[in-house]
N, C-alpha and C positions, 0 to 999 in steps of 0.2 A: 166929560159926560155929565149930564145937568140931571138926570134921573133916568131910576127903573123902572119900569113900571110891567107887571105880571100879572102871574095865577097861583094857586098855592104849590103848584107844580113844578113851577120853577125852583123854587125856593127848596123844594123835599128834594129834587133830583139833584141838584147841588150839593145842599149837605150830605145826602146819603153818599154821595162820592167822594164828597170829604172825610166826611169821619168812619168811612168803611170800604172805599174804592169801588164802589157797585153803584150801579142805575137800574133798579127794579131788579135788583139783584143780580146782575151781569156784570162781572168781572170787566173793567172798564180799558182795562191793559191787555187783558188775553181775549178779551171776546166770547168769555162761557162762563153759563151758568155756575150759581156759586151755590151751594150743599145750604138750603136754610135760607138762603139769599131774599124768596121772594117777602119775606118778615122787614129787611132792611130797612124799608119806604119811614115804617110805623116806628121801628125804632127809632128812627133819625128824629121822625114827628116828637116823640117821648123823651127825649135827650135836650129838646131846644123846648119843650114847656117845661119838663123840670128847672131847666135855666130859667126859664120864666120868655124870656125874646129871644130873639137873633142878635140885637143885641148886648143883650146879656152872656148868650154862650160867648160873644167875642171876649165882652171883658173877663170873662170866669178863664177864659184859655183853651173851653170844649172846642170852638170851632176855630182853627187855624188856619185854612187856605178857602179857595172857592171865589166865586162872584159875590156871596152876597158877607162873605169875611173880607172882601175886599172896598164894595160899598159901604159898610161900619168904617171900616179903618182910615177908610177916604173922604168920608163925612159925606159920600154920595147919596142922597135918599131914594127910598123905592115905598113902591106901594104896591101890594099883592091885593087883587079881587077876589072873592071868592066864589065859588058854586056847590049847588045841590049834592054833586060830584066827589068834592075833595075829602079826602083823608084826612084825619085830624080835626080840622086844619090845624096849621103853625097859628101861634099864637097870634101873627103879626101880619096874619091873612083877614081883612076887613069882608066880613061874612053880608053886612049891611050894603048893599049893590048903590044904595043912592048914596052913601059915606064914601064907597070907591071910586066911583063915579066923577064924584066934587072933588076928592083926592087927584084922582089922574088931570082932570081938568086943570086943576092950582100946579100940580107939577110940568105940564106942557104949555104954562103961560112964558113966553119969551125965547120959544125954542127956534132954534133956527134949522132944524130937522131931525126927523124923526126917523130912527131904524127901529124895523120889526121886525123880529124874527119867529117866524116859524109857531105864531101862535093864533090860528085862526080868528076865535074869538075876538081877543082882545087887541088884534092888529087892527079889525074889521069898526070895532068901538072906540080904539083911537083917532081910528081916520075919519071917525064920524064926527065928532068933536074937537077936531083940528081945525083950526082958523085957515082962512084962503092964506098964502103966499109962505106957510111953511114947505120945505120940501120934505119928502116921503120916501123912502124907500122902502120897500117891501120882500122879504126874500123867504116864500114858502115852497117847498115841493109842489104842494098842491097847486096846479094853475087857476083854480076856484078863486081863492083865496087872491092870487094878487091881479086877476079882471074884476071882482069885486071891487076892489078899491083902487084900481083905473077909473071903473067903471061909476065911481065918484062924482066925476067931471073935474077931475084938478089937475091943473096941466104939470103941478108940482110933482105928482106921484109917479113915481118910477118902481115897475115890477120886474121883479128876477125869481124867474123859476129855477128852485134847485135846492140841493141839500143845503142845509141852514150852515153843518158840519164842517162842508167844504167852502162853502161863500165864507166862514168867519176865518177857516184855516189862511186863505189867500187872504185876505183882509187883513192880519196881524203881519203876514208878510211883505203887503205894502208900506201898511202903519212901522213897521221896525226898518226899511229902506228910510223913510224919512226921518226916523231918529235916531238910527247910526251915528257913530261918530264919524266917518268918513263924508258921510253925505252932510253933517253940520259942516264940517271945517272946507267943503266945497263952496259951500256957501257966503262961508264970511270973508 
């Protein structure tokens, strides 16, 4: 993976279920609502500026699993957009839209495709500033969302309607058939 690239959404919905097992306060393993839960979001936000970054809570030890504990530790970069919208934001959410902008751009130079998931906006903004001949794939519920950026004109772009949930679930189960051990030693 060559980069992340978000909203500050991503980022709060990850740590809060990192460092509390909830997403908007919903117990992420039983499916219900959690007693105080719907506070989570902001704590999480308040946990990672008293750390100062996202990277910082990694080095400090606050934030231990997750996507974006995984991107630190892996030395993957991300760049979160912001909006009028977000909560907080994380510190490490670029509030300035022409800063993010140049940011996403410098990060999708030399990509050889790009997955989106499931985030309107910023799928809709990447594909807009995608150079012809990367390939695209797109995968939101919404069918809006990926005839928009069919609707491009790039013959690269390929859309799948459907739970982001379930397209990643079967996705890691392709990805872990290729790198089994069984299917290496087929190979060699």
């Amino acid at each position: 993976m060559q980069a992340l690239l978000g909203g500050n959404a991503i980022a709060v919905h990850d740590i809060e279920q990192s460092l509390m097992g909830t997403s908007l306060g919903m117990d992420m393993k039983r499916g219900v609502s959690v007693r105080g839960g719907h506070r989570h979001h902001l704590k999480a936000i308040n946990t990672i500026c008293r750390c100062g970054s996202i990277a910082q809570a990694v080095e400090q030890g606050v934030l231990t699993t997750g996507i974006f504990y995984e991107c630190i530790h892996k030395g993957v970069p991300f760049s979160l957009a912001g909006s009028i919208r977000d909560d907080g934001p994380l510190p490490d959410t670029k509030m300035n839209l022409l800063e993010a902008q140049a940011d996403y751009a410098r990060l999708i130079q030399g990509a050889d495709m790009i997955l989106m998931l499931s985030s309107m906006l910023h799928s809709i903004g990447v594909g807009n500033m995608t150079p012809a001949g990367v390939k695209m794939v797109c995968v939101d519920i919404n069918p809006a969302v990926v005839t928009k950026l069919s609707d491009r004109g790039s013959v690269e772009s390929i859309g799948v309607v459907t739970d982001v949930g379930l397209f990643l679930s079967l996705l890691v189960q392709q990805l872990s058939k290729l790198t089994s051990p069984y299917q290496v030693s087929q190979t060699v």
